[in-house]
N, C-alpha and C positions, 0 to 999 in steps of 0.2 A: 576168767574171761581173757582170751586172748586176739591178738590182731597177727594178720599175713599177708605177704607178700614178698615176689619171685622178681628176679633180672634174668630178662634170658637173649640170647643173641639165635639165630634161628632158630628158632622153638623151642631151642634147647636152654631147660635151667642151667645158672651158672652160680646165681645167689639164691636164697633163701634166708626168711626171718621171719621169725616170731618174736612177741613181746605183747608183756602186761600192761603197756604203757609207763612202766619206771624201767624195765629191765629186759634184755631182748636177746637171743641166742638165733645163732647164726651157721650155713656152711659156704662157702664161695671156693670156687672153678672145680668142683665134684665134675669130672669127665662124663658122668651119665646123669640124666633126671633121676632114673632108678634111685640111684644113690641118694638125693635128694628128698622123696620120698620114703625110703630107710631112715634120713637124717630129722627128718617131722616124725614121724612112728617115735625113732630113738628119743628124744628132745621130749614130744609130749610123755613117755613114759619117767620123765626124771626132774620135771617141771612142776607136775602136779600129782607126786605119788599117795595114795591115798583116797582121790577124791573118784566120786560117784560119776561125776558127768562133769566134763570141761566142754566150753561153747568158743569157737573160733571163728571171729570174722575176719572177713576179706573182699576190700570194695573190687566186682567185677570178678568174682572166685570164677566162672568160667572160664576166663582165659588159665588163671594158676593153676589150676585143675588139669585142662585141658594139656597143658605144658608139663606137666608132672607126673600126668598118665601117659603121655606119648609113647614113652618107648614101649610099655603094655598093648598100646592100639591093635599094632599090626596080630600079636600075637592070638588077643579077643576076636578081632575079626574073622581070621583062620577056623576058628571054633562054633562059628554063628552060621546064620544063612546067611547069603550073601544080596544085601538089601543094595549095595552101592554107596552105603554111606557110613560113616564111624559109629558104635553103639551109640547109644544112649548114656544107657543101664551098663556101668562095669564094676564088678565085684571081681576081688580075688585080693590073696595074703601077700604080704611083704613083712619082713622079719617080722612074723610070728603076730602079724593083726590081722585082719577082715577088714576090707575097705570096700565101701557101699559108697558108689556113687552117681548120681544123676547129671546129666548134663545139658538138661532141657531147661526151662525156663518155669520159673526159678530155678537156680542151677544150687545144689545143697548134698553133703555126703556124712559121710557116716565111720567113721575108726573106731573099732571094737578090739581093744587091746588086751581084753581078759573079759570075765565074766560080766565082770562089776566093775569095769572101768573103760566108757564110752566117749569118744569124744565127735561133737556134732559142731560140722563146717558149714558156714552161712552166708550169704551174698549180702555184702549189706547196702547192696544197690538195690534188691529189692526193697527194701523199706526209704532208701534217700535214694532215690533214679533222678541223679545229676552226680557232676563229678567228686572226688573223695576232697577236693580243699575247697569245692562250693560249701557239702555237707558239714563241714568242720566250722566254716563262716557263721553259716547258718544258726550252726551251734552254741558260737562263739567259744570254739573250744580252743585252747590255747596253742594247740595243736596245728602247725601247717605244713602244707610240704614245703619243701625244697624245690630251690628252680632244677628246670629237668636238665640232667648234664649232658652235654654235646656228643652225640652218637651214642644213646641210650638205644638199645636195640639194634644198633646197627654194626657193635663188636662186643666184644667181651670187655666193660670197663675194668679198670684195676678198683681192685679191691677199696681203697682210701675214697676211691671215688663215688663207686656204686654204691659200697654199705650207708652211709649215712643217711639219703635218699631212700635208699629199703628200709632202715632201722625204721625211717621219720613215717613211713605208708605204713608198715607193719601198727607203729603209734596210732596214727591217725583209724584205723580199721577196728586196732581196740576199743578206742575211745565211742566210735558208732555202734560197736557191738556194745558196749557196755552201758549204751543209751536206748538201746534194744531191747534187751533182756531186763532193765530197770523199769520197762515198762511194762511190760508184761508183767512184771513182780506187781506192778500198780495196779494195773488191772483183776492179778490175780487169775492170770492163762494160762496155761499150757505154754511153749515156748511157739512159737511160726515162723514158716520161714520165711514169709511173703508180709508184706504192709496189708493187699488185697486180705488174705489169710485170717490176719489181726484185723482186720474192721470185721470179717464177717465175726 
């Protein structure tokens, strides 16, 4: 079970991270998203070798998503009919995975890294729909953010600054996924990707 989350200064990635909530791997000022998306592919294949299905959450993964698939948009849309608006639905390979993903609501994807090694990305505002240090509150998870640092979004922070605010969300996203999927186990469900989902 893993958490994520991205810093990006016009739509464009600049950090990324992931983490188990003890341990967290990172890329920062990657010139393209592309590459940042390479660098989650690369990362989850070295993180969890072995296992059958790794679960990734990410409070608000629409925007991540959305940020990460950017530079791909232009090129999906080219290939589609042209509705006037950004897909949905975007599938296609980056080093050597299959990447399925939706971007409607719930917003949830899919990286197919080999046969027998899937890894399934989840919004976990669908299941807490209020903000990721409400959910944490709520939780009373030890877990909080960080005050937001001055012109977050609005440049590229340095490195010292941005990471630890990423490291601490990436944290926080695991901790919700990991209260997710614990439930489910309670229940004894299938995994979902919606709260809606899980009650029916």
């Amino acid at each position: 079970i893993l958490g994520l989350d991205t810093e990006t200064h016009n739509g464009m990635v600049y950090l990324s991270a992931l983490s188990d909530g003890s341990r967290s791997w990172w890329a920062y000022g990657v010139a393209s998203a592309v590459n940042h998306l390479g660098f989650l592919v690369d990362a989850l294949r070295l993180i969890a070798p072995g296992k059958k299905r790794v679960v990734v959450g990410a409070h608000y993964l629409t925007f991540d998503l959305q940020c990460l698939l950017a530079p791909f948009l232009p090129v999906l849309k080219a290939q589609l009919p042209d509705t006037g608006r950004a897909p949905r639905h975007i599938c296609l390979q980056v080093n050597g995975a299959r990447i399925d993903a939706f971007l409607g609501k719930p917003c949830f994807a899919r990286i197919r890294l080999s046969k027998r090694y899937t890894v399934l990305f989840i919004d976990t505002w669908a299941f807490f729909t209020m903000g990721l240090d409400a959910a944490l509150v709520m939780l009373e998870s030890v877990f909080r953010k960080l005050p937001t640092p001055k012109d977050l979004g609005d440049i590229q922070l340095p490195l010292g600054v941005a990471l630890p605010y990423c490291q601490r969300d990436a944290e926080g996203a695991a901790y919700l996924m990991g209260k997710i999927v614990n439930q489910h186990r309670v229940q004894n469900i299938p995994l979902c990707i919606s709260a809606p989902q899980f009650s029916g």
